[in-house]
DSSP file (Angstrom, degrees, kcal/mol; ACC not computed):
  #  RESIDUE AA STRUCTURE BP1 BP2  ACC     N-H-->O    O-->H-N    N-H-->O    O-->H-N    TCO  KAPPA ALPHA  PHI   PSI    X-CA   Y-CA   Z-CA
    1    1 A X              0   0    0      0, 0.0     2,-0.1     0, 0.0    27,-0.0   0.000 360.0 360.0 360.0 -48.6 -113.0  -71.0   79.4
    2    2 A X        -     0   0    0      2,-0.0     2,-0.1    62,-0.0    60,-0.0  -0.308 360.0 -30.1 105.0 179.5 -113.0  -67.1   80.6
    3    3 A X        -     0   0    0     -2,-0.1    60,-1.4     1,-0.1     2,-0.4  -0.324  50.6-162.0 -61.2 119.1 -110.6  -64.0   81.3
    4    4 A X  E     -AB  26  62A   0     22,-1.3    22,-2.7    58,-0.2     2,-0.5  -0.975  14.8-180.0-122.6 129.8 -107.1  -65.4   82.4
    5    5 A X  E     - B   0  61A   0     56,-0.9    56,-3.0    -2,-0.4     2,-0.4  -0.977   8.7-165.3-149.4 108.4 -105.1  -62.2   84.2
    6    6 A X  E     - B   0  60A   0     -2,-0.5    18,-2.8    54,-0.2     2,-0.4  -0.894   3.5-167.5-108.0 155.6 -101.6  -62.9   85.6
    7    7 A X  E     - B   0  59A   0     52,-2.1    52,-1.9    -2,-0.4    16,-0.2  -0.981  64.6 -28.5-123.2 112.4 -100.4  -60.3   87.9
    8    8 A X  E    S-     0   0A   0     -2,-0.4    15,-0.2    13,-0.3    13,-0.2   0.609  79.8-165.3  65.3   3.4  -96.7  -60.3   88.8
    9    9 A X  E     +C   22   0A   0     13,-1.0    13,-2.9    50,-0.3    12,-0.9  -0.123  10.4 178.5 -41.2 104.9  -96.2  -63.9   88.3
   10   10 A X  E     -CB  20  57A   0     47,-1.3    47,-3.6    11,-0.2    46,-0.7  -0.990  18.5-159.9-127.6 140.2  -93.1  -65.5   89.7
   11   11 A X  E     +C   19   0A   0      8,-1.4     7,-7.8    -2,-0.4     8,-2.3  -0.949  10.8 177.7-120.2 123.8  -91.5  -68.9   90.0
   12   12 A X  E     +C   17   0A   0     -2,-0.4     2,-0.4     5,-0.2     5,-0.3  -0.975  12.5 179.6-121.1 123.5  -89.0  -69.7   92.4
   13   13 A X  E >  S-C   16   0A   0      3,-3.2     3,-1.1    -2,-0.4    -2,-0.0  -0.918  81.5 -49.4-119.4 144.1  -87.2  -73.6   92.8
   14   14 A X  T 3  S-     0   0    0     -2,-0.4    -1,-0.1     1,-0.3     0, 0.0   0.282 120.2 -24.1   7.9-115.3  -84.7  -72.6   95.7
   15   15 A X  T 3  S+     0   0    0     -3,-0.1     2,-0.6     2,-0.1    -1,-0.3   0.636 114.5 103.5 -93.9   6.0  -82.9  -69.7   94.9
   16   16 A X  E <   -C   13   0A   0     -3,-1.1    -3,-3.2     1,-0.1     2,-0.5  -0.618  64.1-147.0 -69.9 122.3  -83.3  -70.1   91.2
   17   17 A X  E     +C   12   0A   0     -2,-0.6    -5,-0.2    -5,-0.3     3,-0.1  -0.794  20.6 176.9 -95.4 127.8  -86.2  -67.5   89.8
   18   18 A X  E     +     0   0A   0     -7,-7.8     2,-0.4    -2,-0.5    -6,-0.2   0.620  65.2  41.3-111.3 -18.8  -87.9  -69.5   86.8
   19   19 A X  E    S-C   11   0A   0     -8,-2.3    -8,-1.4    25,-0.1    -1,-0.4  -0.897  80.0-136.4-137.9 152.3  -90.6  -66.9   85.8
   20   20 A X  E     -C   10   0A   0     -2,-0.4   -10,-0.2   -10,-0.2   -11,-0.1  -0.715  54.1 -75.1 117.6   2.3  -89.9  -63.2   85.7
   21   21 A X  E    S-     0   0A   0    -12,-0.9     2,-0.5   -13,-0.2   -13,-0.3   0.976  72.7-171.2  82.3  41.6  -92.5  -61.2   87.2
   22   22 A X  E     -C    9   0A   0    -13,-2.9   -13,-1.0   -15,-0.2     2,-0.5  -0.545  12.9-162.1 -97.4 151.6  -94.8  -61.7   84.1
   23   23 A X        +     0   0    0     -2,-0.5   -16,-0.2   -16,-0.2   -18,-0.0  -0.966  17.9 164.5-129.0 155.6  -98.2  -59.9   83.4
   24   24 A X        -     0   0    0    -18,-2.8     2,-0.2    -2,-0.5   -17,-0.1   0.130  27.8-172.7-143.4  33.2 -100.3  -61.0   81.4
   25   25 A X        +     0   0    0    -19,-0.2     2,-0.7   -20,-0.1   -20,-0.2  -0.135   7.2 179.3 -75.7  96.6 -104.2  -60.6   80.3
   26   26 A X  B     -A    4   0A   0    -22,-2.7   -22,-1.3    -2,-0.2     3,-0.1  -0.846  28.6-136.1-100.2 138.2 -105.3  -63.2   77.8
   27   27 A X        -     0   0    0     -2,-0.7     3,-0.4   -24,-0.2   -23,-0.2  -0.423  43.6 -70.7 -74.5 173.2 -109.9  -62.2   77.0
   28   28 A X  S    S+     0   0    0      1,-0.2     2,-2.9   -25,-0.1   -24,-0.1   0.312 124.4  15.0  24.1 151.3 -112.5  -64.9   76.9
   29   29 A X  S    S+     0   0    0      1,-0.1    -1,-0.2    -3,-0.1    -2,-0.1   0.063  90.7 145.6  58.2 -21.8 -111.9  -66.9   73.5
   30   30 A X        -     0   0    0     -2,-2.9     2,-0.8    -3,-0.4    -1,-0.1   0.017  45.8-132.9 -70.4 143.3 -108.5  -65.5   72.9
   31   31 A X        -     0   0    0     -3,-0.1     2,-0.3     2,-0.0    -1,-0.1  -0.890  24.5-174.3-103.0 121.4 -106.2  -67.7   71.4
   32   32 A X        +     0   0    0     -2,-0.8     2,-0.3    -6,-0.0    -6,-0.0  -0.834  14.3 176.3-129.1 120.0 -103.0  -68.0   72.8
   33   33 A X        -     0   0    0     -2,-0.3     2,-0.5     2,-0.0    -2,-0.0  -0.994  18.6-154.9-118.8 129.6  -99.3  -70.1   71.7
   34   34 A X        -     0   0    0     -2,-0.3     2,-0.3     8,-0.1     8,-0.0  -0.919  19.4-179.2 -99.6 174.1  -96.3  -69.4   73.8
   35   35 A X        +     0   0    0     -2,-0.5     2,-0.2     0, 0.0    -2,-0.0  -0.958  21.9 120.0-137.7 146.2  -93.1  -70.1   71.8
   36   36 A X        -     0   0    0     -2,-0.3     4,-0.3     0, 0.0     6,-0.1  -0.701  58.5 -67.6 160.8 149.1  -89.9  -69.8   72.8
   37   37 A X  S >  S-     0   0    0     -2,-0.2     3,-1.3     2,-0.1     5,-0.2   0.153  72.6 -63.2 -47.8-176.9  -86.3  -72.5   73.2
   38   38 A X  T 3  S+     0   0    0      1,-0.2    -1,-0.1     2,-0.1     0, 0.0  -0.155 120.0  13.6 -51.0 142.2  -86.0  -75.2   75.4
   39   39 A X  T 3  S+     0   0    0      1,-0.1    -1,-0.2    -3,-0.1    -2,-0.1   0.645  79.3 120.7  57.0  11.2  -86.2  -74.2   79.0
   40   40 A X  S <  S-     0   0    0     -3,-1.3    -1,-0.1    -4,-0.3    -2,-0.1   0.438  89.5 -90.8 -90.4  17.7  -87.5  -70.6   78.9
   41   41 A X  S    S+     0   0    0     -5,-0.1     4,-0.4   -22,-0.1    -3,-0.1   0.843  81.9 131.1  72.1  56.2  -90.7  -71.4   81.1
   42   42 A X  S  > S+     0   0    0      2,-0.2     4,-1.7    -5,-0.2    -8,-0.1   0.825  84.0  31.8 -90.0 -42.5  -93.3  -72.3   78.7
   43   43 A X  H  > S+     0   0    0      2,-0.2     4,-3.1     3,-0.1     5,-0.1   0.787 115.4  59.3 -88.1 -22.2  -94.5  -75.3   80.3
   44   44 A X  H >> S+     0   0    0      2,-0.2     4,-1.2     3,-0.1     3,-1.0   0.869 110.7  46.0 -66.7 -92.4  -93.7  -73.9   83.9
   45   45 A X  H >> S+     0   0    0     -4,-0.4     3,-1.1     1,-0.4     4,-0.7   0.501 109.2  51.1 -19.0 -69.4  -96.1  -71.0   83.2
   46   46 A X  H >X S+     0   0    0     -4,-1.7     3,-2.8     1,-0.2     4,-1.3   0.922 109.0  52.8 -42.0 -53.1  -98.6  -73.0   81.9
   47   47 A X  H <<>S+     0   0    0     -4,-3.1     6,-3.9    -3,-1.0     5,-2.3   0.617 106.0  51.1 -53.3  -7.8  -98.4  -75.2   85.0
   48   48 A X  H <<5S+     0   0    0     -4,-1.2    -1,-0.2    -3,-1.1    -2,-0.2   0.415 109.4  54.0-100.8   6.2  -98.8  -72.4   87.5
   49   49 A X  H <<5S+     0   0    0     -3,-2.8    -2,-0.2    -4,-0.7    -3,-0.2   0.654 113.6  44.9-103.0 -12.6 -102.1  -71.3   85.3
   50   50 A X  T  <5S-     0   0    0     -4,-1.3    25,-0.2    -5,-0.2    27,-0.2   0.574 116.0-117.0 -99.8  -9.7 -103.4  -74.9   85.8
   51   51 A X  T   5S+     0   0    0     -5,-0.3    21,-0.2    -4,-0.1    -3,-0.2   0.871  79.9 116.7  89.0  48.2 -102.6  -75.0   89.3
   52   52 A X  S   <S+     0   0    0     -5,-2.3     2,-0.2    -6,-0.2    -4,-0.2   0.691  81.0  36.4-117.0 -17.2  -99.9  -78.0   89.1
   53   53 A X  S    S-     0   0    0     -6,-3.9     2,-0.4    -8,-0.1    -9,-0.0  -0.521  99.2-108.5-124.1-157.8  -97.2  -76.1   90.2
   54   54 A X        -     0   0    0     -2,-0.2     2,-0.6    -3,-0.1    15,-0.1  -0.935  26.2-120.4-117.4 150.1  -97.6  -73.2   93.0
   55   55 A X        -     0   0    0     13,-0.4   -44,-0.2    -2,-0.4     3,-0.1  -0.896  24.0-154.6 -92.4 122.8  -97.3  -69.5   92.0
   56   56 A X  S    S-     0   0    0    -46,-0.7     2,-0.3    -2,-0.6   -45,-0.2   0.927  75.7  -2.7 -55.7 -61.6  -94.0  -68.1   94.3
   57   57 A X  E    S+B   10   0A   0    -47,-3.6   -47,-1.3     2,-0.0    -1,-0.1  -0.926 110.2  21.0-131.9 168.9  -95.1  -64.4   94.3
   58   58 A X  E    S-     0   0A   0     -2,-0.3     2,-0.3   -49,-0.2   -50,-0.2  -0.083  73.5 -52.0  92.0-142.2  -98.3  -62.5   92.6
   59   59 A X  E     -B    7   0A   0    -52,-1.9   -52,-2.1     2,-0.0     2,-0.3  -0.794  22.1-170.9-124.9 147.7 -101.6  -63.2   91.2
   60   60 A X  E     -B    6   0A   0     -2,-0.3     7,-3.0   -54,-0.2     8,-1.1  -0.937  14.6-168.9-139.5 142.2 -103.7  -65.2   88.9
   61   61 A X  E     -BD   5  66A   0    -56,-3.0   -56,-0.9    -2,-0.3     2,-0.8  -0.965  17.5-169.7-125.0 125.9 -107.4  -64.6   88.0
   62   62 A X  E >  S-BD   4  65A   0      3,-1.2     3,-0.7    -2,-0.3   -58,-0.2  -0.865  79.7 -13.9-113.5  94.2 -109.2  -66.4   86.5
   63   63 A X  T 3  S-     0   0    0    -60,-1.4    -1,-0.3    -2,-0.8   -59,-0.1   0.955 126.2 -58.9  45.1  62.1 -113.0  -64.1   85.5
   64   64 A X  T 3  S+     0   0    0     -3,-0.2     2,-0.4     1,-0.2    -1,-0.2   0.219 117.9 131.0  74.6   5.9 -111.9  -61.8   87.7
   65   65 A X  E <   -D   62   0A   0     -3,-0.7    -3,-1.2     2,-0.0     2,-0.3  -0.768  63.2-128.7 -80.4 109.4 -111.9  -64.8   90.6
   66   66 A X  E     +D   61   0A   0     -2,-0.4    -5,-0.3    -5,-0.2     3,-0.1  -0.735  37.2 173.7 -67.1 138.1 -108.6  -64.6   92.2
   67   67 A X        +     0   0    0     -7,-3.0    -6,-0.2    -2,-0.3    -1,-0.1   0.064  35.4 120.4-142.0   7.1 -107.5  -68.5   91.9
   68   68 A X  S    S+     0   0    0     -8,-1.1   -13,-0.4     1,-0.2    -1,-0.1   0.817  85.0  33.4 -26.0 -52.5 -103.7  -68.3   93.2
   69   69 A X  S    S+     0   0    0     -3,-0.1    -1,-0.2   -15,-0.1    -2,-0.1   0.794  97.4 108.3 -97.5 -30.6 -104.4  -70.7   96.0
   70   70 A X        -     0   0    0     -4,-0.1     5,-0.1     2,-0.1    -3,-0.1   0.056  66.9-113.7 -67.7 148.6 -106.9  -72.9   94.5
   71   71 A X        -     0   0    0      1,-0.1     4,-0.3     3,-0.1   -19,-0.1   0.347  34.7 -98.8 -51.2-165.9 -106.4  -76.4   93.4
   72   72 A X  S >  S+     0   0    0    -21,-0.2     3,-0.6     2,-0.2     5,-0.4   0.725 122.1  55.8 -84.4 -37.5 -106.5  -77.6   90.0
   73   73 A X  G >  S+     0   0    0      1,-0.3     3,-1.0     2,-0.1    -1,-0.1   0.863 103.3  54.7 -61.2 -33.7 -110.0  -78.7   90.4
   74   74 A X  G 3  S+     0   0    0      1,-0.3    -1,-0.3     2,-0.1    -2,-0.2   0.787  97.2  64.9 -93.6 -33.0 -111.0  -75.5   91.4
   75   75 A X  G <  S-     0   0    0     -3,-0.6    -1,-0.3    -4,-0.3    -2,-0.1   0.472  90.6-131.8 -93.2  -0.9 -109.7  -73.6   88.4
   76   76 A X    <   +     0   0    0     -3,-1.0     2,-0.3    -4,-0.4    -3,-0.1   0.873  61.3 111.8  48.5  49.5 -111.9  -75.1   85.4
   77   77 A X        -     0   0    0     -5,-0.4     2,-0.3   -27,-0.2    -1,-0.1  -0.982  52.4-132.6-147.6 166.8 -109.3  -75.8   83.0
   78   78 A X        -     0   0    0     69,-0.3     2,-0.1    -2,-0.3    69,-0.1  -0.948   1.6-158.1-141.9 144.7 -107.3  -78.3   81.1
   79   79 A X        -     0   0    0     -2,-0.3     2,-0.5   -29,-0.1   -32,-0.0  -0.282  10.3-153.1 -97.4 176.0 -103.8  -79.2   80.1
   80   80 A X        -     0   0    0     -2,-0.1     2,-0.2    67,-0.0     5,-0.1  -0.969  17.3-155.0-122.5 136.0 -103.0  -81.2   77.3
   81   81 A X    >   -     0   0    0     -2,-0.5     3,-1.3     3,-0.2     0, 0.0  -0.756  33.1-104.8-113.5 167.5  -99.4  -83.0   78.0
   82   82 A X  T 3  S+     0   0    0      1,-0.3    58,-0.1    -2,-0.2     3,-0.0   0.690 113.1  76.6 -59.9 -27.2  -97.3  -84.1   75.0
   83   83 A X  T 3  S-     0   0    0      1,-0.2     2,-1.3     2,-0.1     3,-0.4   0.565  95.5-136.4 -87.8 -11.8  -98.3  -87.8   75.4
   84   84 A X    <   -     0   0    0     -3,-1.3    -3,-0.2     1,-0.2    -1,-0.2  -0.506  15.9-137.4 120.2 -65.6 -101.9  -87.1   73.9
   85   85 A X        +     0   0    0     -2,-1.3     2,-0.4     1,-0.2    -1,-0.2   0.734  42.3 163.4  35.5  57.2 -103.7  -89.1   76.4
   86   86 A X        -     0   0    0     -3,-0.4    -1,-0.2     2,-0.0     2,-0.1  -0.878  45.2-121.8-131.5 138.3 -105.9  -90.5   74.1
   87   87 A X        -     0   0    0     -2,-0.4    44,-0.5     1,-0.1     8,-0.1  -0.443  23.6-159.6 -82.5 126.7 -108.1  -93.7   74.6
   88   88 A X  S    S+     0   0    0      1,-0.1    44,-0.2    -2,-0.1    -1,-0.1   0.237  82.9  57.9 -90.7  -1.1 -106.9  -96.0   71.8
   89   89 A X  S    S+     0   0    0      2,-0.1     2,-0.3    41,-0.1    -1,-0.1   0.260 101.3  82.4-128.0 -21.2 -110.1  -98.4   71.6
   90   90 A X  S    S-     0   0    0      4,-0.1    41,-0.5     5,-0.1     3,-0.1  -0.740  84.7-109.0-120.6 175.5 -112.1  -95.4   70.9
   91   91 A X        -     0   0    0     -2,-0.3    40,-0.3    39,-0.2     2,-0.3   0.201  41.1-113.1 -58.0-171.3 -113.1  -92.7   67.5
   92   92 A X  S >  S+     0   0    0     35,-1.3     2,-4.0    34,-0.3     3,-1.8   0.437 124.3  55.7-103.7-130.1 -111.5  -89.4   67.7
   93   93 A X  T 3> S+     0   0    0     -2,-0.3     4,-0.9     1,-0.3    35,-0.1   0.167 110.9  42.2  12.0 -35.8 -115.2  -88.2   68.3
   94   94 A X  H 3> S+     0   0    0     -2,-4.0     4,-1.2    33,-0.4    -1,-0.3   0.831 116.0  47.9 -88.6 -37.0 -115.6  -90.7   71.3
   95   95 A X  H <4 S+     0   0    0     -3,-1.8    -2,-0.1     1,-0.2    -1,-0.1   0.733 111.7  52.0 -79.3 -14.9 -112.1  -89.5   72.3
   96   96 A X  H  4 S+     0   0    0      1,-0.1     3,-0.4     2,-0.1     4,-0.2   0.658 118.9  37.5 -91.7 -38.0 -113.5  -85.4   71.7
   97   97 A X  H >X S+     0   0    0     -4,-0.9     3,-1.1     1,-0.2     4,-0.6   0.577  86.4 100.7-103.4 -14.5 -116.6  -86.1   74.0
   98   98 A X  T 3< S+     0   0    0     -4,-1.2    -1,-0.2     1,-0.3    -2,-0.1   0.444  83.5  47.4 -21.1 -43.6 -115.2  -88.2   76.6
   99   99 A X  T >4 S+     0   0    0     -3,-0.4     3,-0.7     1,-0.1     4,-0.4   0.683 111.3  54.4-112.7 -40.6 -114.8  -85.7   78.9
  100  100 A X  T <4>S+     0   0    0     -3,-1.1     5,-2.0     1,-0.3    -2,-0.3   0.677 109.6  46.7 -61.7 -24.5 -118.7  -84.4   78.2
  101  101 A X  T 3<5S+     0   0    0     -4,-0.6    -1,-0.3     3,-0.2    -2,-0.1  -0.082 110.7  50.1-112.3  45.1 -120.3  -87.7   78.8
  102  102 A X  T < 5S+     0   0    0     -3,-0.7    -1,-0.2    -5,-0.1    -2,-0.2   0.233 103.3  56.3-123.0  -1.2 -118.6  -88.4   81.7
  103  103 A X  T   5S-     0   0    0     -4,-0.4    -2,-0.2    -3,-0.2    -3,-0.1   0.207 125.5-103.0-118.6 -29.6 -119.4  -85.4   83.0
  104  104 A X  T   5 +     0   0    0      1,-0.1    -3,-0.2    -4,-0.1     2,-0.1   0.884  62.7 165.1  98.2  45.0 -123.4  -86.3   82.4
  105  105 A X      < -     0   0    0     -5,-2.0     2,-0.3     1,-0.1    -1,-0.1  -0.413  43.9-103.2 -74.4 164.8 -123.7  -84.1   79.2
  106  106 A X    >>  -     0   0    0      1,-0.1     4,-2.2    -2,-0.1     3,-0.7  -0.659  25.7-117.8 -86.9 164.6 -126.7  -84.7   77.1
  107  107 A X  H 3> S+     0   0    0      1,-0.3     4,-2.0    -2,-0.3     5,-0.3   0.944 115.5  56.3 -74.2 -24.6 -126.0  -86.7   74.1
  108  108 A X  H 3> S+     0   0    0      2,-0.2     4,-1.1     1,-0.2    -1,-0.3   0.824 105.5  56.8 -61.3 -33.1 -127.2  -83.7   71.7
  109  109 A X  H <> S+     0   0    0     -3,-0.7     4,-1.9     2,-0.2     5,-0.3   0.762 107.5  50.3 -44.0 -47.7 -124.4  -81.4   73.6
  110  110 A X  H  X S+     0   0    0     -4,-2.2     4,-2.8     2,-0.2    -2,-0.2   0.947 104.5  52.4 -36.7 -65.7 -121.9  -83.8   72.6
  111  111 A X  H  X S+     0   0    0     -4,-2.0     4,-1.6     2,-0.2    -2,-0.2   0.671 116.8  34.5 -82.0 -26.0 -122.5  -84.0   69.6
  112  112 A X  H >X S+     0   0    0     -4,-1.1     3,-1.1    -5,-0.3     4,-1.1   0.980 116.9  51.5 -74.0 -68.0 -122.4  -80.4   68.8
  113  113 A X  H 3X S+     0   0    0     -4,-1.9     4,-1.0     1,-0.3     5,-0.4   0.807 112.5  42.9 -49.6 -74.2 -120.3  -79.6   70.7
  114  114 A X  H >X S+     0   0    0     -4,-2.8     3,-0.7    -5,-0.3     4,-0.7   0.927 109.2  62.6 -23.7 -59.6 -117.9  -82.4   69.4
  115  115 A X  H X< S+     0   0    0     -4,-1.6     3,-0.6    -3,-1.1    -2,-0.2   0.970 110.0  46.5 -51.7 -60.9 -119.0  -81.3   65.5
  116  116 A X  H 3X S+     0   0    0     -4,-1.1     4,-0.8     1,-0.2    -1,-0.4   0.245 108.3  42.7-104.2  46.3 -117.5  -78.0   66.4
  117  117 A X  H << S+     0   0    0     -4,-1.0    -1,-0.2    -3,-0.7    -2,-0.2  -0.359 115.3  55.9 -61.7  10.9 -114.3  -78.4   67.9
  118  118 A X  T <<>S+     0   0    0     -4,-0.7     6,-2.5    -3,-0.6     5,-1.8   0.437 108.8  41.6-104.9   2.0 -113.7  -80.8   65.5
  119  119 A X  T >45S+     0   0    0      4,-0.2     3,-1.1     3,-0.2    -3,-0.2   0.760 116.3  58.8-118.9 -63.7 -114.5  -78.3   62.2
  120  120 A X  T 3<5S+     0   0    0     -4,-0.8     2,-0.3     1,-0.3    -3,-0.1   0.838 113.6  31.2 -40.9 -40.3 -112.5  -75.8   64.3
  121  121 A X  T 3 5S-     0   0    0     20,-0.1    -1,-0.3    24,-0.0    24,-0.1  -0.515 117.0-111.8-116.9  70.9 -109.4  -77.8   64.4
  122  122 A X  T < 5S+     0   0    0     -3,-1.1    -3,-0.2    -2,-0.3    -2,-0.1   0.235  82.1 117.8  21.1  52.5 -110.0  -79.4   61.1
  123  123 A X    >>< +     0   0    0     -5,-1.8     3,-1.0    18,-0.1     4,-0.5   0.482  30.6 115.2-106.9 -24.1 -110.8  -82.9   62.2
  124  124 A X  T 34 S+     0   0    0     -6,-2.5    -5,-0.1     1,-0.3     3,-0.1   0.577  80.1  44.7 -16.9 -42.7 -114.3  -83.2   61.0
  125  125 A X  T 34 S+     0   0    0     -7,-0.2    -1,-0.3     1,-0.2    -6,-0.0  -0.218 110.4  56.9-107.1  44.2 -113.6  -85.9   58.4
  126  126 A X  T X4 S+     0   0    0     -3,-1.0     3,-2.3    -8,-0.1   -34,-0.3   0.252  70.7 114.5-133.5 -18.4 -111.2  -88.0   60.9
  127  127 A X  T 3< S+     0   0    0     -4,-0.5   -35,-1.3     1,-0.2   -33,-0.4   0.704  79.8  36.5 -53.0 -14.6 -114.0  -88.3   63.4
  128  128 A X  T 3  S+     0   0    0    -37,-0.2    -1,-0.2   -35,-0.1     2,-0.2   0.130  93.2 106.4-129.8  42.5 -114.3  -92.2   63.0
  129  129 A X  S <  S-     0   0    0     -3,-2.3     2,-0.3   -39,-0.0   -37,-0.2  -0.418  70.6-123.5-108.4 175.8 -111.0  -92.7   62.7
  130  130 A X    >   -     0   0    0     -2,-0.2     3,-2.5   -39,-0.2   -39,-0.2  -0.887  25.5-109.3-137.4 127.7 -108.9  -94.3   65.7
  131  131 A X  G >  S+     0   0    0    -41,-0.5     3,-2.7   -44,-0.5   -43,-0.1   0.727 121.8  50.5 -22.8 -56.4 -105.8  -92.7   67.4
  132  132 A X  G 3  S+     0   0    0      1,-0.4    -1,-0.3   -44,-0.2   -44,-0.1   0.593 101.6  61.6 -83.8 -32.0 -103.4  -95.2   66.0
  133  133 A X  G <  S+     0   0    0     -3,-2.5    -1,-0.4     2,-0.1     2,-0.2   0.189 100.0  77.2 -91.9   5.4 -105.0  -94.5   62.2
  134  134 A X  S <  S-     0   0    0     -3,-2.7     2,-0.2    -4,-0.1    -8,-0.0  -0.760  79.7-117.3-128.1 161.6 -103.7  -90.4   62.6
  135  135 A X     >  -     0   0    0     -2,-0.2     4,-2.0     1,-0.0     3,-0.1  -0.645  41.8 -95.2 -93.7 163.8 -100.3  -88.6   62.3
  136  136 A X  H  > S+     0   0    0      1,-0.3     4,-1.1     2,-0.3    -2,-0.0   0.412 122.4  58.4 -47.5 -29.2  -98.9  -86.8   65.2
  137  137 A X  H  > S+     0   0    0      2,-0.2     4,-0.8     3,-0.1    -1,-0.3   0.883 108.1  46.9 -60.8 -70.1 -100.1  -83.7   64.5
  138  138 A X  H  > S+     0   0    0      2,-0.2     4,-2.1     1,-0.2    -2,-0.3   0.695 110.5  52.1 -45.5 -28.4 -103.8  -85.0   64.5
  139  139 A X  H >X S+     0   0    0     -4,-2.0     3,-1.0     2,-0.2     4,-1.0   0.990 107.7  50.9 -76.1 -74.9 -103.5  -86.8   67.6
  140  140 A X  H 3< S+     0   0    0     -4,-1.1    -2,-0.2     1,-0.3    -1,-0.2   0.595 118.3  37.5 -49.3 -28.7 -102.1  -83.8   69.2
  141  141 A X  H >X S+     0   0    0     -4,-0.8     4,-3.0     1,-0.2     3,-1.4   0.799 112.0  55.9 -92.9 -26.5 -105.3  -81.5   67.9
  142  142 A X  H << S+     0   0    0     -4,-2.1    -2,-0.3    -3,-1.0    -1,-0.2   0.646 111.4  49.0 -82.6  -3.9 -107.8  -84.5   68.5
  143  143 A X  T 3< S+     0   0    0     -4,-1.0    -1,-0.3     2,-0.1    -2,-0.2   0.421 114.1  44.5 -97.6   1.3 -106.0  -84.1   72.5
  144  144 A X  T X4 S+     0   0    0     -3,-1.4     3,-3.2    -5,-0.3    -2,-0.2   0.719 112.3  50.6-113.5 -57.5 -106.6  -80.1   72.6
  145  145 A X  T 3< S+     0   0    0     -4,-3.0    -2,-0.1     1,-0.3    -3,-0.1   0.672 114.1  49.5 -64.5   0.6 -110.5  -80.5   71.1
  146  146 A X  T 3         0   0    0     -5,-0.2    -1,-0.3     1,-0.2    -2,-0.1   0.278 360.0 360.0-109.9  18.9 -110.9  -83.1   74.0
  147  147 A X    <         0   0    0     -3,-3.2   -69,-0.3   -69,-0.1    -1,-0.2   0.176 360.0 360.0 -98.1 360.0 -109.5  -80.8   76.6
């Protein structure tokens, strides 16, 4: 994915301030959770690193790219929303690569690719199993390995 570097990050809805000035550096690979109650700007944060919502004041970089203004397209990453999104007619494998063959991957890419982010998030023996056939928890990891 690369080097995600907030600088000063603030969210403003009219005079309400919703983010805080935050800085941030998450490296290359890093794995990242925020936590924190209802309504302390966990999902607003994430939506001003994905470009859905607008960042009010400072910076975000994305490999050292500043990517403040840029669209969502622009920014090469993807959100996962609570509702899964997940194609109901197809494997969790089909549902993990989805985004690679549609994209014009080759099928050997896939499938590695697929093989691990499914052994990472411990889905490997679900692969040819159908949304609808998992608990909520699995559904939710078979929607982050297809992000």
């Amino acid at each position: 994915m690369g080097a995600i570097r907030l600088q000063a990050v603030e969210k403003w809805f009219g005079d309400a301030q919703v983010i805080k000035g935050v800085d941030l550096d998450i490296a290359d690979g890093e794995f990242v959770i925020f936590v924190g109650p209802s309504g302390c700007g966990k999902s607003t944060l994430l939506r001003l690193v994905s470009g859905l919502e607008e960042i009010s004041r400072g910076s975000l970089f994305i490999d050292d790219r500043d990517v403040t203004a840029e669209p969502p397209s622009g920014r090469g990453l993807a959100m996962v929303f609570q509702s899964y999104a997940l194609y109901p007619h197809m494997t969790v494998g089909e549902n993990m690569g989805f985004g690679l063959k549609t994209a014009g991957a080759p099928k050997t890419e896939i499938e590695s690719k697929v093989a691990e982010a499914s052994r990472v998030l411990k889905l490997d023996a679900l692969l040819d199993r159908r949304p609808k056939d998992l608990s909520g928890g699995q559904r939710q990891r078979v929607a982050i390995g297809r992000s």
